[in-house]
C-alpha positions as CSV (number, residue, x, y, z in Angstrom):
1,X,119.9,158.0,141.9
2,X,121.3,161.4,140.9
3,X,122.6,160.3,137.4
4,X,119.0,158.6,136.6
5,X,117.5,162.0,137.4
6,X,119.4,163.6,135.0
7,X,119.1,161.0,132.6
8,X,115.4,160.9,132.9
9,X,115.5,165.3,132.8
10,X,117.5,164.6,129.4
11,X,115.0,162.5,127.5
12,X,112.5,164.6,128.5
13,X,114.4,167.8,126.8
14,X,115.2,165.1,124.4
15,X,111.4,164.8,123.6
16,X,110.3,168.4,123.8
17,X,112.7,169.1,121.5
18,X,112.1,166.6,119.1
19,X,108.2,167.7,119.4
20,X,108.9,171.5,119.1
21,X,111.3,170.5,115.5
22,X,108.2,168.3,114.2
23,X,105.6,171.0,115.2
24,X,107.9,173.5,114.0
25,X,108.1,172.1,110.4
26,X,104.3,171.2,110.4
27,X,102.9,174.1,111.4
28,X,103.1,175.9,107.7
29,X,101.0,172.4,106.5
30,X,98.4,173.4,109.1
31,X,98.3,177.2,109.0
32,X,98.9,177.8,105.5
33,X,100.1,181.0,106.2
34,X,103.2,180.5,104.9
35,X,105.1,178.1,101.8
36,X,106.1,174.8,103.3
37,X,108.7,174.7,99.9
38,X,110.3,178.2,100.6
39,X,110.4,177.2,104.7
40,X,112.6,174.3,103.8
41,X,114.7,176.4,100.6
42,X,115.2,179.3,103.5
43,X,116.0,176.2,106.0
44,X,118.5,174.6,103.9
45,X,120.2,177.7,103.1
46,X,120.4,178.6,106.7
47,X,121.5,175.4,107.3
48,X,124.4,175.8,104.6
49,X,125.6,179.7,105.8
50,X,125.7,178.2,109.5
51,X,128.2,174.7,108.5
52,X,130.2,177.4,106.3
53,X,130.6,180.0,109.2
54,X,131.3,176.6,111.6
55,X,134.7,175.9,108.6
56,X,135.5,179.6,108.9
57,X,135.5,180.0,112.8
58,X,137.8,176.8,113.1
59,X,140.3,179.2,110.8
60,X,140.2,182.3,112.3
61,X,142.4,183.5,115.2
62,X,140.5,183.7,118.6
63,X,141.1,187.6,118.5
64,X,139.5,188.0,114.8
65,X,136.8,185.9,116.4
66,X,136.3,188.2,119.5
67,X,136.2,191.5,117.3
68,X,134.0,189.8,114.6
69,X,131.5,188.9,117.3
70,X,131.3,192.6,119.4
71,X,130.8,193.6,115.7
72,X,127.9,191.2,115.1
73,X,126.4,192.1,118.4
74,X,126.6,196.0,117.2
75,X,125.3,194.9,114.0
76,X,122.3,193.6,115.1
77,X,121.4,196.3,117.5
78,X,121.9,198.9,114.8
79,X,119.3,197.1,112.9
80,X,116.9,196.5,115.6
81,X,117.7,200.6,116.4
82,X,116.0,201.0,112.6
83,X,113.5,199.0,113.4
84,X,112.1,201.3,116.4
85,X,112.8,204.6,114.4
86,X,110.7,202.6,111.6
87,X,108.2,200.7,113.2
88,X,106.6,203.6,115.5
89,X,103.4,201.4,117.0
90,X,100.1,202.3,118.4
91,X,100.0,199.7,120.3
92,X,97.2,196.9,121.2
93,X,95.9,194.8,123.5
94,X,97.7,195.1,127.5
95,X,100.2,197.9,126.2
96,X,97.6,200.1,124.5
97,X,96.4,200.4,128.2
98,X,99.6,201.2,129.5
99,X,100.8,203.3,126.6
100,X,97.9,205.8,127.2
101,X,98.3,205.7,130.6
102,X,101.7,206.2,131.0
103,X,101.2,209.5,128.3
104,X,98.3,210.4,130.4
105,X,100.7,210.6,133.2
106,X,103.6,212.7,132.4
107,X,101.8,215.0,130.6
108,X,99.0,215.7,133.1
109,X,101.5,215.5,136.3
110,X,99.7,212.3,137.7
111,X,101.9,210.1,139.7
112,X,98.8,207.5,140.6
113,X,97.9,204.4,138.7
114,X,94.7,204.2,141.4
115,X,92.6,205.9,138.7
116,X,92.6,203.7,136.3
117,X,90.3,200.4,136.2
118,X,92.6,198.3,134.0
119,X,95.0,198.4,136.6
120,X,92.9,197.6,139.6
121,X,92.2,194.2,137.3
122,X,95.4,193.8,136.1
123,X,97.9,194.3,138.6
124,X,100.6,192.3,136.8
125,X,101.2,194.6,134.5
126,X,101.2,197.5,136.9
127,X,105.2,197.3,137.6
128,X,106.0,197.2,133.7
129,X,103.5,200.2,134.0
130,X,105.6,202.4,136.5
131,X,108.9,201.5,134.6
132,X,107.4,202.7,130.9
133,X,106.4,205.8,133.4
134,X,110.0,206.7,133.9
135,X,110.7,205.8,130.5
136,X,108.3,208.2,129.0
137,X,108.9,211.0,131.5
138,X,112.7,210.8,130.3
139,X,111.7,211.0,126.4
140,X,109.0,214.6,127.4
141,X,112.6,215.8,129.5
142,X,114.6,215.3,126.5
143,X,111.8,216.0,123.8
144,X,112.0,212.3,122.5
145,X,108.7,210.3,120.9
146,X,107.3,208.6,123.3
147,X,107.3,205.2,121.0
148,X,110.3,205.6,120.0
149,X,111.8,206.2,123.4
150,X,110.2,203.1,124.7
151,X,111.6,200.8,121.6
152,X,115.3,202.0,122.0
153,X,115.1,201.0,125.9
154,X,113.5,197.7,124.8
155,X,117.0,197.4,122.3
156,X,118.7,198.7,125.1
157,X,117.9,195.8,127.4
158,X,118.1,193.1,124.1
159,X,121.5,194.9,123.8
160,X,122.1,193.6,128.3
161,X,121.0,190.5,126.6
162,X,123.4,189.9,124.0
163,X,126.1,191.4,126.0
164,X,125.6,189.3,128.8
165,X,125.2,186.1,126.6
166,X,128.6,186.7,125.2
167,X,130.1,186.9,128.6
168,X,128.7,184.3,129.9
169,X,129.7,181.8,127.2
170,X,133.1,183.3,126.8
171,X,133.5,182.5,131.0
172,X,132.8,179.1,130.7
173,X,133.8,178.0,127.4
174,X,136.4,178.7,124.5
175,X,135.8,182.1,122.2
176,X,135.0,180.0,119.5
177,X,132.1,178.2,120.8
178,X,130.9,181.4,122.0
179,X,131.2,182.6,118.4
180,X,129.0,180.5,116.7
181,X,126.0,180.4,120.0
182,X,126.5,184.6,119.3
183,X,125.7,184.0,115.3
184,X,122.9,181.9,116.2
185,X,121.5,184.5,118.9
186,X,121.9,187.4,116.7
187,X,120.0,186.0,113.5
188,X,117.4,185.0,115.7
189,X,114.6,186.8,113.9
190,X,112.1,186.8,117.1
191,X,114.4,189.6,118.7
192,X,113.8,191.7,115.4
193,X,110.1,190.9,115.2
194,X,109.5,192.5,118.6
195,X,112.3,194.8,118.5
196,X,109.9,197.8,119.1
197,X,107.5,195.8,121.3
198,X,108.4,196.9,124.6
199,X,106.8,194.5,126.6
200,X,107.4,192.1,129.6
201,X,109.4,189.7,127.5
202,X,112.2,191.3,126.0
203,X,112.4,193.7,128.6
204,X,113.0,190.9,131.2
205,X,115.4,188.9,129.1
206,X,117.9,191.2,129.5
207,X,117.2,191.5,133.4
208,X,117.7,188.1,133.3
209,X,120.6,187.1,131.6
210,X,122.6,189.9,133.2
211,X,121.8,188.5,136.5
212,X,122.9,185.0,135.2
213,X,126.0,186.8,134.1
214,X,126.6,188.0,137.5
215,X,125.9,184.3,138.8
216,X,128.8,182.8,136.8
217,X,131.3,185.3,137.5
218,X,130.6,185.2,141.0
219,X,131.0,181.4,141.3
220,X,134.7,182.4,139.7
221,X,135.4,184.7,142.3
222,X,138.3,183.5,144.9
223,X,137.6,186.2,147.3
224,X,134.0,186.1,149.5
225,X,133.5,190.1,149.2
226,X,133.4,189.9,145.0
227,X,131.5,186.9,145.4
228,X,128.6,188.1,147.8
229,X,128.5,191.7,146.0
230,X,128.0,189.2,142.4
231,X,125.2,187.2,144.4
232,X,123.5,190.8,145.9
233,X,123.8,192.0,142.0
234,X,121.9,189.0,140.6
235,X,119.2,188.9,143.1
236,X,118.4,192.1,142.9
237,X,118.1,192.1,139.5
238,X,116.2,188.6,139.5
239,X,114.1,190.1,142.0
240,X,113.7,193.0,139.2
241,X,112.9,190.7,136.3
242,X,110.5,189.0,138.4
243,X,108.4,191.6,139.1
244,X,108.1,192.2,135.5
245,X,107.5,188.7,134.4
246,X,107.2,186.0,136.9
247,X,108.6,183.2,134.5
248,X,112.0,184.9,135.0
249,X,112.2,183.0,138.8
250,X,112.6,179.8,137.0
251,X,116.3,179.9,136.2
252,X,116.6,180.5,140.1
253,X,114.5,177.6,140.8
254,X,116.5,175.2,138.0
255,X,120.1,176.3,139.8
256,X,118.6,175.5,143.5
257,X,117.0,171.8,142.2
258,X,119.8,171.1,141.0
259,X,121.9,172.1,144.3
260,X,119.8,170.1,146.2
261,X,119.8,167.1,143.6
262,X,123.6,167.0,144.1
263,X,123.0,167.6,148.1
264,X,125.5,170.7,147.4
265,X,124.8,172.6,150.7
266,X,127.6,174.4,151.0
267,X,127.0,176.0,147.8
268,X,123.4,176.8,148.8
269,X,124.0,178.8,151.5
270,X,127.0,180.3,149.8
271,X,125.0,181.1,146.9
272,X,121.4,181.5,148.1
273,X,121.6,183.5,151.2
274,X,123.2,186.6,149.4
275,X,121.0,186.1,146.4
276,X,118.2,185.7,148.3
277,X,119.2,189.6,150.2
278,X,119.5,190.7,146.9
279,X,115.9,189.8,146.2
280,X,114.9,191.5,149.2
281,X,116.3,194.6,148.8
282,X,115.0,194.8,145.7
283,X,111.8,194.3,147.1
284,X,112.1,196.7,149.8
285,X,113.1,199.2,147.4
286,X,110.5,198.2,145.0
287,X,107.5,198.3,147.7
288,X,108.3,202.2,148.3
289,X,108.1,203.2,144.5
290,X,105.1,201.1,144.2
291,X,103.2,202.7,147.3
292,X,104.2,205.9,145.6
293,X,102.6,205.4,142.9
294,X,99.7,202.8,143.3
295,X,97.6,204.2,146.3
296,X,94.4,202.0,145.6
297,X,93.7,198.5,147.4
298,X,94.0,195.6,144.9
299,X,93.4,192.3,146.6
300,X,89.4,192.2,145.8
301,X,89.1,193.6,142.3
302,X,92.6,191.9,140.9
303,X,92.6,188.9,138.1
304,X,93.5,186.1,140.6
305,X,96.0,183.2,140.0
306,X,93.3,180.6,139.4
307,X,91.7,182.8,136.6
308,X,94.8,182.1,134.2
309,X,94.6,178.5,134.8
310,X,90.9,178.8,133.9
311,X,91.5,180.4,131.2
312,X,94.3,177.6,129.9
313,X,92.3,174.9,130.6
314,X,90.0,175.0,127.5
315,X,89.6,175.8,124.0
316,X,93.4,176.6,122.5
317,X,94.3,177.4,126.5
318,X,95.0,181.3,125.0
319,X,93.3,184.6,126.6
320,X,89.5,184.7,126.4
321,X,87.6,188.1,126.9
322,X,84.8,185.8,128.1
323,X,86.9,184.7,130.8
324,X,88.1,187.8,131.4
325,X,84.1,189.0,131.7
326,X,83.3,186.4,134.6
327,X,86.5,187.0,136.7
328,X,85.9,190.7,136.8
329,X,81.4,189.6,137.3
330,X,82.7,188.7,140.8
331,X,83.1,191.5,143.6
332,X,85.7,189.8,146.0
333,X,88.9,188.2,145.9
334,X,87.2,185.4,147.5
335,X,84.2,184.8,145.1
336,X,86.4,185.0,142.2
337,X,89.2,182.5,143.5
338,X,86.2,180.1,144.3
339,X,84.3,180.3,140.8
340,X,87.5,179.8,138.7
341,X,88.7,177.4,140.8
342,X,85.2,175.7,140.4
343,X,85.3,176.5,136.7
344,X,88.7,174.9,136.2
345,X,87.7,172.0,138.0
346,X,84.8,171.4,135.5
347,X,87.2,172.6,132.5
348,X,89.2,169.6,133.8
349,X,86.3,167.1,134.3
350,X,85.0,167.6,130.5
351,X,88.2,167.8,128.8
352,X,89.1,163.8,130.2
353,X,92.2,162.4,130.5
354,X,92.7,162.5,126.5
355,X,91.2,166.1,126.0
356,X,93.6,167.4,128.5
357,X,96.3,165.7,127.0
358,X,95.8,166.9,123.7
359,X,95.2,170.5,125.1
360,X,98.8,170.7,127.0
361,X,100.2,169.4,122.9
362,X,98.3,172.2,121.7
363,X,99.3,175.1,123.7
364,X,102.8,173.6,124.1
365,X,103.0,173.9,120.3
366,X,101.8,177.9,120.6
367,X,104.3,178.6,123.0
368,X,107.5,176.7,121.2
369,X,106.2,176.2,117.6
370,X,104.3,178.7,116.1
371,X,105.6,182.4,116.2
372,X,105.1,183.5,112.3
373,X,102.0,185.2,113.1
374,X,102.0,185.7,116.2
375,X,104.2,189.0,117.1
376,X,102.0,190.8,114.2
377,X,99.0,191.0,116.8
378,X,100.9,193.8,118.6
379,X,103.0,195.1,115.4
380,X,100.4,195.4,113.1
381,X,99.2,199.1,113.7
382,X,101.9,201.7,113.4
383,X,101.7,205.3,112.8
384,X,102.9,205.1,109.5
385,X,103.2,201.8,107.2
386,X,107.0,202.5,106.1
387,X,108.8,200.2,104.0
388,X,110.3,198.3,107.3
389,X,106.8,197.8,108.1
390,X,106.0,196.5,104.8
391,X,109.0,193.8,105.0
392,X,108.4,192.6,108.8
393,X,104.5,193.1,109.1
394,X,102.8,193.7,105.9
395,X,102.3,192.8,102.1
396,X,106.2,191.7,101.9
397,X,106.5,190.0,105.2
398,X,106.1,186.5,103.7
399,X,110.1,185.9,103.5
400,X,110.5,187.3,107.4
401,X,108.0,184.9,108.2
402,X,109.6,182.2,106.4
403,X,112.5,182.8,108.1
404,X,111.1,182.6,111.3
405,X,109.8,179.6,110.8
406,X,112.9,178.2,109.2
407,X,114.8,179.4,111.7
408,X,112.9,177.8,114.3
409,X,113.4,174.6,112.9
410,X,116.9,174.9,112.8
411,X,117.6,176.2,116.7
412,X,115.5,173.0,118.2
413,X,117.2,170.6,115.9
414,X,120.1,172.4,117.2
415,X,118.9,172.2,120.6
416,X,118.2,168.7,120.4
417,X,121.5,167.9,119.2
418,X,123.5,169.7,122.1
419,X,121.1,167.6,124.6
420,X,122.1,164.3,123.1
421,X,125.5,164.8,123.0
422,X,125.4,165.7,126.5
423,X,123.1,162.6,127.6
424,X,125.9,160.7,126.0
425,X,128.7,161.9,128.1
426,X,129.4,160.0,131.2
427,X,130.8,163.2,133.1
428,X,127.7,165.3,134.3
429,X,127.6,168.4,132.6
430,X,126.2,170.8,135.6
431,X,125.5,173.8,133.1
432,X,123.4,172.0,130.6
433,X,121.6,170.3,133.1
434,X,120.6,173.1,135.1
435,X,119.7,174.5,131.6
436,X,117.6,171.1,131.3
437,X,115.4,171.7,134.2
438,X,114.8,174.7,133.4
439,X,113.4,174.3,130.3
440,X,111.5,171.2,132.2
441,X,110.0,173.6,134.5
442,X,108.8,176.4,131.8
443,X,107.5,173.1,129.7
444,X,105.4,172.4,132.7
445,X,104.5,176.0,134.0
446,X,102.5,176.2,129.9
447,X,100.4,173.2,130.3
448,X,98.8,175.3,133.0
449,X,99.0,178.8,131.7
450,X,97.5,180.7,129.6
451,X,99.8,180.1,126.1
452,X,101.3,182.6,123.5
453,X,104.3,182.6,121.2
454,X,104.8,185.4,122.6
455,X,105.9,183.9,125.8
456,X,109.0,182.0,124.6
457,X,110.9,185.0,123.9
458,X,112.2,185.6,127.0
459,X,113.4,182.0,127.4
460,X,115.2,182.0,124.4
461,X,118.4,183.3,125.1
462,X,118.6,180.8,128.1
463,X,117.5,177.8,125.7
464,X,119.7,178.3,122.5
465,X,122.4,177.8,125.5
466,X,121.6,173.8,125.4
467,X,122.9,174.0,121.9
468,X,126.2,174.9,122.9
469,X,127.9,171.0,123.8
470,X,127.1,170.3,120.3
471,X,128.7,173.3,119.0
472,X,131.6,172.5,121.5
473,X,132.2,169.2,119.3
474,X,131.8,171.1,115.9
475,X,134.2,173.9,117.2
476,X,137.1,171.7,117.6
477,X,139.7,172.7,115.5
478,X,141.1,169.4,113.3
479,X,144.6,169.2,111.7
């Protein structure tokens, strides 16, 4: 029973991945935004650096290999550093709200968010709020620009991200595996394109893989004290990452299916009970700064849960200001939780069986297949329209974009290729099927939700991992 559950979680992977590499390669065809010629020219250049850099890793010593990679990760932090210094935004949409805010704050003395309407509607964003606070009360103590204080803490946690990444792969597989997952991460152009976004998705990557991080070197750790402080560590954090973006639970929810799919209780009490204190203390921590600073009553006049799933359950299933309109037209919690309930409901009813179908393709295809133009909605206005600007946003941006496209291409094909080697084996592979379900479960989460390419980001880091039994196979070193 256990083995046909993973088998079955594998050929579903096995399918999203194939979808994401056909949507992936399709999606200049449809768009026209970009060259479907240069995609593939870019692609099979890629393509031909990355099986070169595969000969040259078998070759070098593991120490070269080590250096080389802490070097890479410098590398491309340095560049994304530019980047921020470069790319100053005035930010739009959600972060235009809290950028203002925020500013508002420290330079007036305010400590309350209660004043402000866009946070008694959207109350999600109000903890990403309250750390950009700190952030920006940090840059007036030192004398720093605001923007560009905020972009070097977003590097700052893509930096926990890489890091983390490294150290995790390096823990549970040989340096030269870890090598070439680190060159794949690190010319990853999505964590360039929003390198100066600070916003909920980068910011919680890093959160994130730092408490996975903590996870796996706990599990290694022979004696109980190390272990539970690890566990406390990544809970906390979890809890952290959480509260920033709620898709960051989801790794916490893969590791637990898959304890109780192989009936490991042991391992769930050892493992759960001190992550789940972590969470808490987090959360007790986190309820008294948020009391300090939010000192309004949300529960009637905040964007319910059953508004986002109206709002992803027609048209492209991405955010409507019309939506948006009718949730707020409604003066209780109550009302509004009935009305989009009813609304989705009907959404449901006139879609069909085959509209809805063709709705969760759609938005599935935002999320995983389609990022070229997507991080420019939030990049495109900048103080001044430098020459970085020009080359990642502007007139020149055509090859970045290519790129990005390309690139995608190449990490699902990747992806897909890891998977199949792994549904092959006969020994279950307990990290890449973990990694399995969770992918499942974000797959599932964006047939309901609301859908961006913005969204993915965060998931990346966690994904590009199911590459890494193919690279495993590729990495081994032949006379």
């Amino acid at each position: 029973m256990k083995k046909s559950i993973e088998k079955i979680t594998y050929c579903f992977v096995i399918i999203a991945a194939l979808f994401v590499s056909f949507v992936s390669f399709v999606e200049p065809l449809v768009m026209k935004d970009i060259n479907i010629t240069k995609v593939i020219l870019v692609l099979l250049c890629y393509a031909a650096v990355f099986a070169e850099s595969l000969t040259l890793f078998r070759r070098l010593s593991e120490r070269t290999l080590y250096y080389l990679t802490i070097a890479g990760i410098f590398a491309a932090v340095i560049v994304q550093t530019y980047i921020v210094f470069h790319m100053r935004l005035v930010p739009e949409v959600d972060l235009n709200h809290i950028y203002d805010y925020c500013v508002d704050m420290v330079e007036t003395g305010k400590i309350s968010f209660g004043e402000s309407k866009y946070f008694a509607y959207n109350t999600n964003n109000i903890p990403l709020a309250i750390v950009i606070y700190y952030v920006f009360r940090m840059a007036a103590f030192t004398g720093m620009d605001y923007r560009i204080a905020a972009g070097l803490f977003n590097v700052l946690l893509i930096l926990v991200m890489y890091v983390s990444a490294f150290l995790i792969l390096k823990k549970v597989t040989t340096i030269r595996t870890t090598a070439v997952y680190m060159a794949l991460l690190l010319t990853n152009p999505s964590f360039y394109a929003y390198a100066s976004y600070y916003y909920t998705d980068t910011i919680s990557a890093g959160l994130v893989m730092a408490a996975v991080c903590f996870i796996i070197y706990g599990c290694y750790k022979k004696k109980n004290h190390w272990k539970m402080i690890h566990f406390l560590a990544a809970g906390f954090l979890i809890g952290f990452a959480t509260c920033i973006r709620v898709t960051s639970i989801f790794i916490v929810l893969a590791v637990g299916v898959w304890i109780l799919l192989n009936k490991y209780w042991k391992k769930l009490l050892t493992l759960g009970i001190p992550l789940v204190c972590g969470l808490l203390i987090f959360q007790l921590a986190w309820g008294g700064v948020y009391r300090y600073h939010v000192d309004m009553d949300t529960y009637d006049s905040a964007i319910t849960i059953e508004h986002f799933l109206m709002m992803g359950s027609h048209g492209n299933g991405t955010y409507n200001v019309k939506d948006m309109r009718f949730t707020r037209s409604f003066p209780t919690h109550e009302e509004k939780v009935e009305n989009n309930k009813k609304v989705y409901l009907e959404h449901l009813r006139e879609n069909g069986v085959l509209g809805n179908l063709k709705l969760a393709i759609k938005k599935e295809a935002i999320v995983w297949g389609i990022g070229t133009h997507g991080y420019t909605q939030y990049t495109k206005n900048v103080v001044e329209k430098t020459t970085c600007y020009d080359w990642l946003v502007g007139k020149r941006s055509g090859l970045f974009r290519t790129y990005m496209q390309a690139y995608n291409i190449v990490l699902y094909v990747l992806i897909l290729s890891g998977v199949c080697c792994t549904f092959r084996k006969k020994k279950t592979d307990k990290y890449s099927w973990i990694l399995a379900i969770y992918w499942c479960g974000a797959l599932v989460f964006y047939i309901f939700w609301e859908a961006h390419p913005r969204q993915s980001v965060s998931i990346l880091p966690l994904l590009t991992m199911l590459a890494v039994p193919w690279i495993e196979r590729s990495c081994i070193v032949r006379d």
